[in-house]
C-alpha positions as CSV (number, residue, x, y, z in Angstrom):
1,X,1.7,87.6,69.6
2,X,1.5,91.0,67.9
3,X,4.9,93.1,68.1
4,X,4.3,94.9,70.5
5,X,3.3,92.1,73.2
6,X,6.9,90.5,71.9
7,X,8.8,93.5,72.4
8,X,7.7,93.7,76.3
9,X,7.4,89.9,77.0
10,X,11.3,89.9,75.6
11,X,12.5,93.0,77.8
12,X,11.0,90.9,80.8
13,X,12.4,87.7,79.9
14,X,15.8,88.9,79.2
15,X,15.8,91.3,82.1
16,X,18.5,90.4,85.2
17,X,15.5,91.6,87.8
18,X,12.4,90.7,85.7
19,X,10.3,91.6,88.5
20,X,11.3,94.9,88.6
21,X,10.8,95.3,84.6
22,X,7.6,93.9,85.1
23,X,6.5,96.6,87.3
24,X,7.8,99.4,85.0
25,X,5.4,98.1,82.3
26,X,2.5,97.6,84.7
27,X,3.3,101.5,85.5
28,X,3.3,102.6,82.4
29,X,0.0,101.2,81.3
30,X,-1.1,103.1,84.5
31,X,-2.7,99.6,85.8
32,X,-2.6,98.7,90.0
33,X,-1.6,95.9,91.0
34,X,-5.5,95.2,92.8
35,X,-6.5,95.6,88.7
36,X,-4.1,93.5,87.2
37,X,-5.1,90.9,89.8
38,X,-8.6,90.8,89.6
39,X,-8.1,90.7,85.8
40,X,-5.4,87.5,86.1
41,X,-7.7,86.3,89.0
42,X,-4.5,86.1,91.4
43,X,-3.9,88.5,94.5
44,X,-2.2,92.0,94.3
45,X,0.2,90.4,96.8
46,X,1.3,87.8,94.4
47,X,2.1,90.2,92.1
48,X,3.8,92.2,94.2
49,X,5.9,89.5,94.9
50,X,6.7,89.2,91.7
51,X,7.4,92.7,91.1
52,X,9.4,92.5,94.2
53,X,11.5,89.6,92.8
54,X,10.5,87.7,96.1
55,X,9.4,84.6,93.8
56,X,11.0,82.5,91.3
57,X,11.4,84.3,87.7
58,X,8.1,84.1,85.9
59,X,8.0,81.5,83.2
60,X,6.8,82.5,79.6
61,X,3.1,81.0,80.5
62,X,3.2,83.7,83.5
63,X,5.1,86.7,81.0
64,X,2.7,85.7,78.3
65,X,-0.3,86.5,80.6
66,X,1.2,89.7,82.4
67,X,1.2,91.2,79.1
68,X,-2.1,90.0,77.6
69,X,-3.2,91.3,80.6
70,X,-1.6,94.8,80.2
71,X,-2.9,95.3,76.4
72,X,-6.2,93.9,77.4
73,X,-7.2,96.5,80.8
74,X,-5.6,99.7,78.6
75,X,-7.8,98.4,75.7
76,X,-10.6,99.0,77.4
77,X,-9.6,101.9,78.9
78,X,-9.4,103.5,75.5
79,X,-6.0,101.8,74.3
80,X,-4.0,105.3,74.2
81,X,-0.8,103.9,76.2
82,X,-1.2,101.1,72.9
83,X,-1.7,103.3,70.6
84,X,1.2,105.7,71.8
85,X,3.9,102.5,71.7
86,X,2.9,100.7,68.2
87,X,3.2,104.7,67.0
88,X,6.7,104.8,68.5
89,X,8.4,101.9,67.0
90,X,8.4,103.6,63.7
91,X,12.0,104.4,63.3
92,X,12.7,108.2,63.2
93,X,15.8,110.0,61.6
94,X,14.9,112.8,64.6
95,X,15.5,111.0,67.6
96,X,16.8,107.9,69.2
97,X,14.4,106.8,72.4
98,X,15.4,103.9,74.5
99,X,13.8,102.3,77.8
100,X,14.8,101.1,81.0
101,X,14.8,98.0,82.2
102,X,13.6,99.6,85.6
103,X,12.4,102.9,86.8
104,X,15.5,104.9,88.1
105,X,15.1,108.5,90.2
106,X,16.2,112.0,89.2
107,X,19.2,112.1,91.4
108,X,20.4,108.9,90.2
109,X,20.2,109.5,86.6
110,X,22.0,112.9,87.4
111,X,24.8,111.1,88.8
112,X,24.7,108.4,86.2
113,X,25.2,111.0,83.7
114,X,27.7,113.6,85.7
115,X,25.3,115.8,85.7
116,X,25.4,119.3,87.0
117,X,21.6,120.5,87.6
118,X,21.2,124.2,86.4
119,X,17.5,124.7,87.6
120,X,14.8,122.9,90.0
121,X,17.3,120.5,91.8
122,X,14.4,120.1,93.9
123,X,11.8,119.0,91.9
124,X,14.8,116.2,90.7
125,X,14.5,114.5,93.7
126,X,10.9,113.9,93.2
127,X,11.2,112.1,89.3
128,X,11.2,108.6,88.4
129,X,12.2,107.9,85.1
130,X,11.5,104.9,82.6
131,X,13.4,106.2,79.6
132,X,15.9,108.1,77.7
133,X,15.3,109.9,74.5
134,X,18.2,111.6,72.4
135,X,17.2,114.8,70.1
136,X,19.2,116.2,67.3
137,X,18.3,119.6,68.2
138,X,18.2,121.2,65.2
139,X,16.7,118.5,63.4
140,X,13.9,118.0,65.9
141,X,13.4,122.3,65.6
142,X,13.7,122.5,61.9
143,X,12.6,119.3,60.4
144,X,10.2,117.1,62.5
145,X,6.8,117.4,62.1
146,X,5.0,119.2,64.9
147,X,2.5,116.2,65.0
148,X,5.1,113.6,65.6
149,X,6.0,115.0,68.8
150,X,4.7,112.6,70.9
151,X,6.3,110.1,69.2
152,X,9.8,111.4,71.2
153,X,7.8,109.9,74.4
154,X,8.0,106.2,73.3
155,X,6.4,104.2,76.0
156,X,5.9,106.6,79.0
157,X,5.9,110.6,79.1
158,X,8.3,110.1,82.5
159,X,11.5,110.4,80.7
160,X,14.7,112.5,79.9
161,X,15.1,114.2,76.9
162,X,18.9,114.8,76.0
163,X,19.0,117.4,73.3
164,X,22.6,117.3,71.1
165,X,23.9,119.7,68.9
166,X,22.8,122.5,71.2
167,X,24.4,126.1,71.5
168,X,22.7,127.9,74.0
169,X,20.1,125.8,74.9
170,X,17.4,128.1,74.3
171,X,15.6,126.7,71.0
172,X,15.0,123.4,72.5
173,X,13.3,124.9,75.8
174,X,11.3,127.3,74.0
175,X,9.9,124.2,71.8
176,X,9.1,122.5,75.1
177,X,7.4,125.5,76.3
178,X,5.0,125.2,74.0
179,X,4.4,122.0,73.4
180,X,1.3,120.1,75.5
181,X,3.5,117.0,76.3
182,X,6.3,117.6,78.2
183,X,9.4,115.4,79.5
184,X,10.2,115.1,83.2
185,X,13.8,115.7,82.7
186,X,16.0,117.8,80.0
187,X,19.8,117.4,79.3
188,X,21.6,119.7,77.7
189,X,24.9,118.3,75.8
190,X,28.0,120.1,76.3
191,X,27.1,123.6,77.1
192,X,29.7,125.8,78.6
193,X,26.9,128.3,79.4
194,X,23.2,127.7,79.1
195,X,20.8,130.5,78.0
196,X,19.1,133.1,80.8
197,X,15.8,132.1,79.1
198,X,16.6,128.8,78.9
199,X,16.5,128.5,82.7
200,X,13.4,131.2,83.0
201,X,11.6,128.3,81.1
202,X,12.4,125.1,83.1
203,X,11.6,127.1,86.2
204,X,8.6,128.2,85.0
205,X,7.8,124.2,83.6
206,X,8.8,122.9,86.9
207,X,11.6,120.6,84.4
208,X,14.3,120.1,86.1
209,X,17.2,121.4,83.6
210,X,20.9,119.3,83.3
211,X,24.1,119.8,81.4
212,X,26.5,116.6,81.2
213,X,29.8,117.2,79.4
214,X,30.3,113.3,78.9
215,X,30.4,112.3,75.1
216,X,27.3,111.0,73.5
217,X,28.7,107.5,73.1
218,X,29.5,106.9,76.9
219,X,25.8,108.2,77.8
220,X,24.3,105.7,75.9
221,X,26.4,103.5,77.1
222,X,25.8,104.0,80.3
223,X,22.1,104.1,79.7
224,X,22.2,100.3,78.5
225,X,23.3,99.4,81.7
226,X,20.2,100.1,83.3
């Protein structure tokens, strides 16, 4: 199995609620369930049982072929979800991304991370996100190619970027505003006060905009425990 395929079939294996992992990966590659069936030649309600954890923890055999499977349909769908991952396990001195073991919603994350939301509290409510990625802020803005960019997305585009090292908050938005790939969710670490145009931006993006005063160490922390 290429790297890749080991890197999922491992999450899943060593997941506490495999079925849910296995349905974070299935949407990320953007595959149904009725797809992923027909491809497996099982029903979709099988594997949403799976997903649902309503049958007994896949075996290897069974993880082996979920991910095949997964590699296989976005293959010939163009392979760019593929293409995106292999790209992000290059280690980077810009950023730190990590995933979740299962999809978990704005408000939660918020919470998780004692949050305060400083713009579109309402469009929180409506994100599900499937990972975390940490920016050196200054770094990202003065050093980091403007063609690795994507690379901050890891495996899905529905994630949280958590920009350190921030002063007012408004270099990292503007950088957002202009790039074409943009996270669901931005953090802002320890800001007493976030910049006017900071917040003119996220509205105008539709991102909802956080600041956590927790120290770095106890997000990530935190973040493992999903």
């Amino acid at each position: 199995m290429e790297k890749l395929n080991v890197k999922i079939a491992g999450e899943i294996a060593l997941s506490e609620t495999p079925g849910g992992t296995m349905k974070k990966w299935r949407e990320i590659f953007s595959i149904t369930q009725a797809e992923l069936g027909t491809y497996l030649k099982i029903s979709a309600s099988t594997i949403s049982d799976y997903e649902g954890n309503r049958r007994k923890s896949p075996g290897i055999a069974v993880v082996k072929r979920f991910v095949d499977a997964l590699i296989e349909l976005d293959t010939r769908k163009g392979g760019n979800v593929t293409k995106r991952l292999r790209e992000g396990e290059k280690e980077e001195k810009f950023f730190e991304a990590s995933e979740f073991s299962q999809a978990i919603s704005g408000p939660d994350f918020a919470k998780l991370l004692d949050a305060k939301v400083v713009a579109n509290a309402d469009v929180l409510e409506t994100k599900k996100l499937y990972g975390c990625t940490f920016l050196d802020s200054l770094k990202v803005i003065m050093e980091m190619p403007y063609n690795e960019f994507p690379k901050l997305f890891g495996s899905s585009p529905e994630r949280a970027f958590v920009f350190i090292e921030v002063s007012t908050g408004r270099s990292p938005l503007v950088v957002v505003r202009v790039s074409q790939m943009k996270p669901s969710v931005i953090v802002l670490h320890d800001l007493e006060k976030v910049d006017k145009l900071a917040v003119k931006i996220a509205q105008v993006e539709k991102i909802p905009l956080l600041v956590t005063k927790i120290s770095v160490e106890d997000m990530k922390e935190r973040l493992k425990k999903l």
